[in-house]
C-alpha positions in Angstrom: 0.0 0.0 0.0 1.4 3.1 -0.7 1.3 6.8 1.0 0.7 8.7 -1.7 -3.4 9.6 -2.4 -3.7 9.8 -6.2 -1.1 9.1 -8.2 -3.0 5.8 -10.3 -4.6 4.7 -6.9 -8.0 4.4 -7.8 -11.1 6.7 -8.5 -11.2 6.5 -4.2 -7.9 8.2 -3.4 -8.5 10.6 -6.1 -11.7 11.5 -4.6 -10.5 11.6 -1.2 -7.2 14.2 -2.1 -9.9 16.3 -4.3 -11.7 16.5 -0.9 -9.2 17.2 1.5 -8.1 20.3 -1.5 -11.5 21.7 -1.3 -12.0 21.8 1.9 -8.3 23.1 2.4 -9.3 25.8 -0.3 -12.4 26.7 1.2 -10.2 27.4 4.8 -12.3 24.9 6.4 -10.7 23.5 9.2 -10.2 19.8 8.7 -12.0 16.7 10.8 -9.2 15.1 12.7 -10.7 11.3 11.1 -9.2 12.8 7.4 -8.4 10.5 5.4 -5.3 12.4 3.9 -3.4 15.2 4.8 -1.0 17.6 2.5 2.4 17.6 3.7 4.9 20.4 2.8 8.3 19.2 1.7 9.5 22.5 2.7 9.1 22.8 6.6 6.4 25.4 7.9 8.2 26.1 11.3 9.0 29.7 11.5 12.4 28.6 12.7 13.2 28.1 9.4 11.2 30.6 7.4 14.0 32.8 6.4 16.1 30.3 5.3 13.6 29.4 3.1 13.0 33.1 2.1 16.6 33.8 1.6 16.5 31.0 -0.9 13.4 32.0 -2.8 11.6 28.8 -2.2 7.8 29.3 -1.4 6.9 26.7 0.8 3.6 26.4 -0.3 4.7 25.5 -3.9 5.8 22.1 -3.1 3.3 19.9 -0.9 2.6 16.4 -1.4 -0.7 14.4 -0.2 0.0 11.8 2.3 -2.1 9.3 4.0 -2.8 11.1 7.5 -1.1 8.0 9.9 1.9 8.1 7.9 2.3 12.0 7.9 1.6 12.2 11.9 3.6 9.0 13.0 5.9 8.1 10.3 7.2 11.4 8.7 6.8 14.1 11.6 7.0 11.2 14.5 9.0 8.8 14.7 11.2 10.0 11.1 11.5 13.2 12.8 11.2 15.6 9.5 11.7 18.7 10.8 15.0 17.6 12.5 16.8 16.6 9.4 15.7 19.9 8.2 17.6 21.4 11.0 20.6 19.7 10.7 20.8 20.0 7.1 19.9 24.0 7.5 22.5 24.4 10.3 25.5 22.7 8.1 25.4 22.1 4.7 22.3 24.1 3.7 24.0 27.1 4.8 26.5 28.2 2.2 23.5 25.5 -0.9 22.4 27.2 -3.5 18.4 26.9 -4.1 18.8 24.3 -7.1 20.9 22.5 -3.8 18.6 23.0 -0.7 15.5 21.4 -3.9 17.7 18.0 -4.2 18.1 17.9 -0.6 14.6 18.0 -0.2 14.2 15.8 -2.9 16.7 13.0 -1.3 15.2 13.4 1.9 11.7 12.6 0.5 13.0 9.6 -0.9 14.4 8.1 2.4 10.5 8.7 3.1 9.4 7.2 0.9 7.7 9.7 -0.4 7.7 10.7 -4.4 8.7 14.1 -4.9 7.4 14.1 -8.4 3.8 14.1 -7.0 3.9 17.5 -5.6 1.4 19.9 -5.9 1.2 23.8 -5.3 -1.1 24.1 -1.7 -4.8 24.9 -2.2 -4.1 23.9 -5.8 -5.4 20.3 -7.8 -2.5 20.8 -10.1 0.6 19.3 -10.3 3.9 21.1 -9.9 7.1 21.2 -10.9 10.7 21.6 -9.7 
């Protein structure tokens, strides 16, 4: 099973991202029981919004929808996300270019198991790019 929603999983998953979008659009706060959840490859923590900034990378541009258990427990809990962000923003990322801090975050996906060719701009049902 995979935990993407979308991405040639059935006319179910499709539905179920197209309604966690709308209601995301709509600013309607989300039923903790949702299905899916959209997680942003680029951290949201304001410890690490002027890196970000400083980079020209809008956060926002580059979220991918996960299965809700493995965003809460897999990615953010026990994979600790937002700690190889910090590490990564405290050594390396410091001196990276943009085109740099996007493979990091493209390799770290990956060890995720998450695709980072199904990303889509937040609030949006389209696909994005790189």
């Amino acid at each position: 099973m995979s935990n993407f929603v979308g991405g040639g999983e059935g006319e179910a998953a499709a539905e179920g991202r197209e309604a966690l979008l709308e209601a995301k659009t709509a600013g309607k706060e989300l039923e903790s029981t949702a299905v899916t959840q959209l997680h942003h490859i680029f951290p949201q923590s304001k410890n690490f919004r002027s890196f970000f900034t400083d980079k020209k990378i809008n956060i926002h541009n580059y979220t991918v929808p996960l299965e809700r258990r493995f965003h809460l427990s897999t990615v953010h809990g026990t994979g600790k996300w937002n700690d190889a962000w910090k590490t990564y923003i405290n050594g390396a990322g410091k001196s990276a270019t943009p085109e740099e801090v996007k493979a990091f975050a493209k390799d770290l996906s990956k060890r995720y198991g998450i695709d980072p060719e199904q990303i889509i701009k937040y609030g949006s049902r389209k696909p994005t790019s790189w």
